[in-house]
C-alpha positions in Angstrom: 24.0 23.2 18.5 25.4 23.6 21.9 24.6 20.7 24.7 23.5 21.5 27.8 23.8 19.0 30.9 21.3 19.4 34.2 22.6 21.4 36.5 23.8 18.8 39.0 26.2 16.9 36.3 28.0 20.3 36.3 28.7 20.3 39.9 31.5 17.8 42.0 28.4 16.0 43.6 26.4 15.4 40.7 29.1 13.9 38.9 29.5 11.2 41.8 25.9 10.9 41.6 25.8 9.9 38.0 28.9 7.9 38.2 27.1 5.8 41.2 24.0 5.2 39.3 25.5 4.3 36.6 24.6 0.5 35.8 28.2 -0.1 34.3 30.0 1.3 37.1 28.2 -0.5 39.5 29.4 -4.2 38.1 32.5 -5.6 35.8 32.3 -5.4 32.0 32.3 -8.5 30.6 35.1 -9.7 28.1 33.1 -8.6 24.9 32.2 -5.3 26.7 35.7 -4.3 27.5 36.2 -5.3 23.2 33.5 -3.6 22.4 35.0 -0.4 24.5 38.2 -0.6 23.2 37.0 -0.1 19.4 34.7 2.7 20.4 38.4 4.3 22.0 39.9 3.8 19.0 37.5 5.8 17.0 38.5 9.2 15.8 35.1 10.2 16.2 35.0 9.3 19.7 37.8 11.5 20.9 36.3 14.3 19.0 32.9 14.1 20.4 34.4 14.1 23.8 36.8 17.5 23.4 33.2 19.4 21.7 31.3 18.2 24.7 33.9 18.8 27.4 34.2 22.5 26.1 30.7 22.7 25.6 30.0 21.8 29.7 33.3 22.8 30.8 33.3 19.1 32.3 36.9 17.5 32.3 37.3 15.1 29.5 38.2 11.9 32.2 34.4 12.4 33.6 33.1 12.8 30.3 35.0 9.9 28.7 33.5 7.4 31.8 30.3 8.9 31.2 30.6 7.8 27.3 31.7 4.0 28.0 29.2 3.3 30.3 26.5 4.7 28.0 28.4 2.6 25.1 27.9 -0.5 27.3 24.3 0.7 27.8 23.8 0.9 24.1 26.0 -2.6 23.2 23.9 -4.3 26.0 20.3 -3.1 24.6 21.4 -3.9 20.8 22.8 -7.2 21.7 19.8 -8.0 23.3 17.7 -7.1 20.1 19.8 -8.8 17.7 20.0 -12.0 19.5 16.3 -11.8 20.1 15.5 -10.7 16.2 18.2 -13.5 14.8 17.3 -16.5 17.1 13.8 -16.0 16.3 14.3 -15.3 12.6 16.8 -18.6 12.6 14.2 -20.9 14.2 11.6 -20.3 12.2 13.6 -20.9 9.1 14.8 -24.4 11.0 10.7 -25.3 11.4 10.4 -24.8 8.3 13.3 -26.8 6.8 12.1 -29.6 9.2 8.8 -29.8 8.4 9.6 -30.3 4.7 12.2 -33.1 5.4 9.3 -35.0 7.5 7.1 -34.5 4.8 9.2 -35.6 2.3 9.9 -38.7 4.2 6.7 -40.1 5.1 5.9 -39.2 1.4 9.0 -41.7 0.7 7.9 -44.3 3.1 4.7 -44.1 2.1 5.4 -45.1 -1.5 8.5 -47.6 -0.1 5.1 -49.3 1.8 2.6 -49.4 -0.9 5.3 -50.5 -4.0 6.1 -53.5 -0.9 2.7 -53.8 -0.5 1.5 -54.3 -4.3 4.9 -56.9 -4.4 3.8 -59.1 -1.6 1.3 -58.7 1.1 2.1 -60.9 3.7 -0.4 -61.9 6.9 -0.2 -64.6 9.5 -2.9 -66.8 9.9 -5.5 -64.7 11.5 -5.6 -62.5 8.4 -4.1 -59.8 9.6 -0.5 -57.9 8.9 2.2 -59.5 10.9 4.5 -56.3 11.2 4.2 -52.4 10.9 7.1 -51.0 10.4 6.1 -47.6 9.3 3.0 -45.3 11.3 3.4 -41.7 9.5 0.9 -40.2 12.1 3.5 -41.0 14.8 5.9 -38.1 12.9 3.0 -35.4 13.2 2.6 -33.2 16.1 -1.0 -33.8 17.9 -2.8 -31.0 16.7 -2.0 -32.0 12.9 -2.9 -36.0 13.6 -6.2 -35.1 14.9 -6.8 -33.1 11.7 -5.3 -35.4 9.7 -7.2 -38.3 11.7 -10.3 -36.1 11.8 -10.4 -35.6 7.4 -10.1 -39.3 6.8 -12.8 -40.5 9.0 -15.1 -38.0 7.7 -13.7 -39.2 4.0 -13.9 -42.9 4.9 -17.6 -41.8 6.1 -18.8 -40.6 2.4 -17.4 -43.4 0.9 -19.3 -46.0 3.1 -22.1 -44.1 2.6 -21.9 -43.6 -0.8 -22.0 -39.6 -0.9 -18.3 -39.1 -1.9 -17.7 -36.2 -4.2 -16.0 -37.7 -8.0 -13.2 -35.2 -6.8 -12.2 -37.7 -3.9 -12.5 -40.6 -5.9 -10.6 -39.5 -8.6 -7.6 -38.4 -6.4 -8.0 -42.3 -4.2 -7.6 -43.7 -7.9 -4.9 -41.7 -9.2 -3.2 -41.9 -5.6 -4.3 -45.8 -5.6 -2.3 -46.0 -8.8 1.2 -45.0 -7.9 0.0 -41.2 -9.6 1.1 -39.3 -6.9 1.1 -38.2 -2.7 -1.7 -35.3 -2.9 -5.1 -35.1 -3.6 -7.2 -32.3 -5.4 -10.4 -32.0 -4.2 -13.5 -33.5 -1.7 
């Protein structure tokens, strides 16, 4: 297959023309860049392309070799652009996820550290009431989740003061009541 350049790459002023339009020429590779270059020199492959195209156009190999770096700095710039994109999202969500386990897994530890201190010795000052809180789980949800969270337990607290609570719910209060575990199956 024989390549075939526009008409005004072929001539003197075309070349100039390409060679000021050209984004690359225009401003200074960056370190990386220039790396990046320099193993695309060192290619065999490279150098080969180059002589077929040169004797393909008739086009002298210098012109064609600046043409060929600053489309390989093209190229590098769009695919770094992608990749860091791609990974930095792909890395983040894995870090959300990781996080929001640990939190869980904490209050779930704090919770149970409370309730065993709590069935051990309850403690109140003289108006009845408990003298410190040292542990609010809502505080390590985001607001969205509270107000669910928030929004479930009123509406569960509601059907047991009103005496409509599914046996689901208050068989998963009683088992949860009794040290049988942090989740609940049902209600």
């Amino acid at each position: 297959m024989t390549a075939v350049l526009p008409m005004s790459l072929t001539t003197q002023a075309g070349r100039e023309r390409s060679q000021s339009l050209s984004p690359a020429r225009k401003r200074q590779k960056s370190t990386f860049e220039a790396k990046v270059v320099q193993e695309v020199r060192s290619l065999d492959g490279y150098w080969h392309a180059l002589q077929r195209l040169s004797q393909t156009t008739g086009l002298p190999d210098g012109d064609l070799q600046a043409l060929a770096e600053d489309l390989c700095c093209v190229c590098w710039e769009q695919a770094k652009e992608v990749a860091s994109s791609d990974a930095l999202l792909t890395a983040s969500k894995e870090e959300i996820t990781k996080l929001k386990d640990k939190i869980n897994r904490c209050n779930l530890a704090a919770m149970k550290d409370i309730a065993a201190a709590k069935a051990v010795k309850h403690h109140r000052n003289d108006l009845g009431e408990d003298l410190v809180a040292f542990h609010e789980p809502l505080q390590f949800l985001d607001d969205s989740t509270k107000e669910l969270v928030l929004t479930v337990a009123n509406e569960k607290v509601r059907l047991l003061e009103d005496g409509v609570a599914p046996p689901s719910l208050i068989e998963a209060l009683i088992k949860q009541a009794g040290g049988g575990g942090g989740g609940s199956n049902g209600g």
